[in-house]
N, C-alpha and C positions, 0 to 999 in steps of 0.2 A: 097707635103709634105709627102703622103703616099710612094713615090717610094723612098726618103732620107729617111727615117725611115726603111725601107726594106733592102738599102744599108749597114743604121748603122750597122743594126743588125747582118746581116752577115758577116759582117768586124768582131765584134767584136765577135762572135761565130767561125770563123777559129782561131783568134789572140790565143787562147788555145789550139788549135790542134797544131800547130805550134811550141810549147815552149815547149812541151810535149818529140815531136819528137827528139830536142836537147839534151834530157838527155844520159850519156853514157849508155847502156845495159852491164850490168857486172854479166852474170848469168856464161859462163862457164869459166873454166880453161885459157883458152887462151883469153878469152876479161878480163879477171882480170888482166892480166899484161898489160893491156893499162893503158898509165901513170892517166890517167884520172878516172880510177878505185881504184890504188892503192894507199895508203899515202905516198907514196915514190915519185909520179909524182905532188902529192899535194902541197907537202914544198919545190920540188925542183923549184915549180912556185916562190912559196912565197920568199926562198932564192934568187932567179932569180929579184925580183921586188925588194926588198931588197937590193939587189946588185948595181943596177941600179942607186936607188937612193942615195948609199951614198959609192962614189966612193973614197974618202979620210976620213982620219979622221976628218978633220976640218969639213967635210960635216955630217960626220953621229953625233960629238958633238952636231952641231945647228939644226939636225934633231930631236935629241933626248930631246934638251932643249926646243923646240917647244910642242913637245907630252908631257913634264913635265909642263906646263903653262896651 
């Protein structure tokens, strides 16, 4: 029981190091223009997913009537 509890712990003590690492660093000039930095790489996901999902009109009406219900 004690060496599962030991396992947990450390599992769950990396699981934060981990997530941490993934964030973009956007301290100089040149990692600002990584899309991931700037609001311009932001909306052009958004528009991207957006896009995706409502490829005719007929689709983005009954997408839109969904989100209004």
């Amino acid at each position: 029981m004690r060496i599962f509890l030991t396992i947990l712990l450390i599992i769950f003590i990396q699981y934060p190091v981990f997530s941490q690492e993934k964030k973009a660093n956007c301290v100089t000039g040149l990692q600002k223009l990584n899309p991931e930095c700037n609001f311009i790489g932001k909306s052009f996901k958004k528009i991207k997913k957006f896009s995706s999902e409502n490829k005719t009109i007929d689709q983005s009406y009954k997408n839109i009537k969904k989100k209004i219900k």
